[in-house]
C-alpha positions as CSV (number, residue, x, y, z in Angstrom):
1,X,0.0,0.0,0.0
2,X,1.8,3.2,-1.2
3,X,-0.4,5.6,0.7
4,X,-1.9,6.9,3.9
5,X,-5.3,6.9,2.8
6,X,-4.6,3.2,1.7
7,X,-3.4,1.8,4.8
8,X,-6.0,3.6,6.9
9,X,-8.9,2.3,4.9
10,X,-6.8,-1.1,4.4
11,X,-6.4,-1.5,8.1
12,X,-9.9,-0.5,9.2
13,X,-11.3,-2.9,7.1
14,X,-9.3,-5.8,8.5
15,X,-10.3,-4.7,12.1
16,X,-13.9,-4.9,11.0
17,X,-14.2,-1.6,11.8
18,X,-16.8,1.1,10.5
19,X,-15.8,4.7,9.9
20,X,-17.7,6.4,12.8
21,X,-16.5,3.4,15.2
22,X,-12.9,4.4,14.3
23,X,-13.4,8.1,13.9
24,X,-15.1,7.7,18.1
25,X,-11.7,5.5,19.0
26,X,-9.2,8.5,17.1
27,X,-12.4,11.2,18.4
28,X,-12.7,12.7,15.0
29,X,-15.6,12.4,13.2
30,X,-16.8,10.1,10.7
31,X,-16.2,12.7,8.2
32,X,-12.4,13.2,8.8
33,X,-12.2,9.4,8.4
34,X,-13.6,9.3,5.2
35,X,-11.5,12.3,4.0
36,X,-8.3,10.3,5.2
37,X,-9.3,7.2,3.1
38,X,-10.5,9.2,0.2
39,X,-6.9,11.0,0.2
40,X,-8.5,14.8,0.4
41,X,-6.3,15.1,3.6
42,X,-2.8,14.5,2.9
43,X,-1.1,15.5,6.0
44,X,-2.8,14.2,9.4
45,X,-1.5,16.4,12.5
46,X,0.0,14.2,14.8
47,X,-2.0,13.7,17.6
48,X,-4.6,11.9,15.1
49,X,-1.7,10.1,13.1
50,X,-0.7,8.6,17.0
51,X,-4.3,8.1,17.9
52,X,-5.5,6.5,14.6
53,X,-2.5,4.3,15.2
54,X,-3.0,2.9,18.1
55,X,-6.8,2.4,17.1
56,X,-5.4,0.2,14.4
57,X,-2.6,-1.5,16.0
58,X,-0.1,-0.7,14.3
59,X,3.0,1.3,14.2
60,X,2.4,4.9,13.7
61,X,5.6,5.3,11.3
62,X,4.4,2.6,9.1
63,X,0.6,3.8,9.0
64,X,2.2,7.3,8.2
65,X,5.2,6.3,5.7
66,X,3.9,2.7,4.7
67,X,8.3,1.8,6.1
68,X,9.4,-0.4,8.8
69,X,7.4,-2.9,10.7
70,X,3.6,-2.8,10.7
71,X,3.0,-4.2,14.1
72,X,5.4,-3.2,17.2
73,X,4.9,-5.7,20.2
74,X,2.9,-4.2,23.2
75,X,7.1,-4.1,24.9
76,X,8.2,-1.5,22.1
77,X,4.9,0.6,22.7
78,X,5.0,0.6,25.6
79,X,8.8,2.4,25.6
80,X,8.0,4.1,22.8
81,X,5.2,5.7,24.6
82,X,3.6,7.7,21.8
83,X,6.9,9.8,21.4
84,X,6.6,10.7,25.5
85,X,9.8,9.6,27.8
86,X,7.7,8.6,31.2
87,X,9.0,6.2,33.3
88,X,5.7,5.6,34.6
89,X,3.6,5.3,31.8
90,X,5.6,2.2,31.2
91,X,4.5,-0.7,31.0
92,X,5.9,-4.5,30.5
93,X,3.1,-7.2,29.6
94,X,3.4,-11.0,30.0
95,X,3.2,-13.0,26.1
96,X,-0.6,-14.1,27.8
97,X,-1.5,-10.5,28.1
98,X,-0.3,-9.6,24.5
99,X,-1.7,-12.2,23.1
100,X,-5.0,-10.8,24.6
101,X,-4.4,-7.7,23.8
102,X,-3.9,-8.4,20.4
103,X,-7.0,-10.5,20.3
104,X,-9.0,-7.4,21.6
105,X,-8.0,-5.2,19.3
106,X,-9.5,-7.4,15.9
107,X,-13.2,-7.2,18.0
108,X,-15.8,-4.7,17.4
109,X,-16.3,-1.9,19.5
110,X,-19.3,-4.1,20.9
111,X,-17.5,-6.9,21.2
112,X,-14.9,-5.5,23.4
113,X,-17.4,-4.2,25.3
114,X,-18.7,-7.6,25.5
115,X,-15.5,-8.7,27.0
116,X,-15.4,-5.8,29.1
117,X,-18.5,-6.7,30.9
118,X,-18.1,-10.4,31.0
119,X,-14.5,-9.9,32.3
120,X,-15.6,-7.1,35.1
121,X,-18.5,-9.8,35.9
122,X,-15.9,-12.6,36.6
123,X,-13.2,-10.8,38.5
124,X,-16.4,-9.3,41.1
125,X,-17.4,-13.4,41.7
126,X,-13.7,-13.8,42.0
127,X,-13.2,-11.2,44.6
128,X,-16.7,-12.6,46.6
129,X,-15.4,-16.1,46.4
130,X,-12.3,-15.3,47.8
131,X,-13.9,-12.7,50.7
132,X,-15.9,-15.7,51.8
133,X,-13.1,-18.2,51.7
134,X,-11.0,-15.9,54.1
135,X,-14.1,-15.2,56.4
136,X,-14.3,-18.6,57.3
């Protein structure tokens, strides 16, 4: 893919998303996405070029030169930090939490929340179960 608009459109697509879902993830509107894909805006500021991004999972130098690796691992985000040196902003994650990450990120925006619930919902009996095991 040889240009922005390209890979934004490419990538949405593959995360199944729709162009207001991804415009609400960047918070732009569904209008700015289209422009992107449609290549009427040929320079995104960088806040948007960061946010859109991460939205996608990818790198934000690929998705804005279409060079180097698509995907960094969570580890090199994480350091890379959006561009921002802050020790504690940074954060190391286990292969298992990648690989759920990673999983995440290819749901819809329902989906996730979905997960989000359902997750929330097991840690709460989790926490019960283990206030009434040391009770006892």
């Amino acid at each position: 893919m040889s240009t922005l608009a390209e890979r934004i459109k490419s990538e949405r697509k593959e995360k199944k998303l729709t162009q207001e879902e991804l415009g609400i993830r960047v918070g732009v509107s569904k209008s700015s996405v289209s422009q992107w894909e449609s290549g009427l805006t040929k320079n995104m500021d960088g806040t948007n070029m960061i946010m859109t991004a991460k939205a996608l999972g990818v790198n934000p130098n690929w998705l804005a030169t279409g060079q180097g690796d698509k995907h960094l691992t969570y580890e090199k985000q994480s350091l890379q930090n959006n561009g921002v040196n802050d020790k504690k902003n940074h954060y190391l994650l286990t292969k298992l939490e990648t690989l759920l990450l990673d999983a995440f990120n290819r749901l819809t925006m329902e989906q996730q929340q979905t997960v989000i619930s359902n997750a929330q919902e097991i840690a709460k009996n989790n926490e019960k179960i283990i206030k009434e095991l040391t009770d006892k």
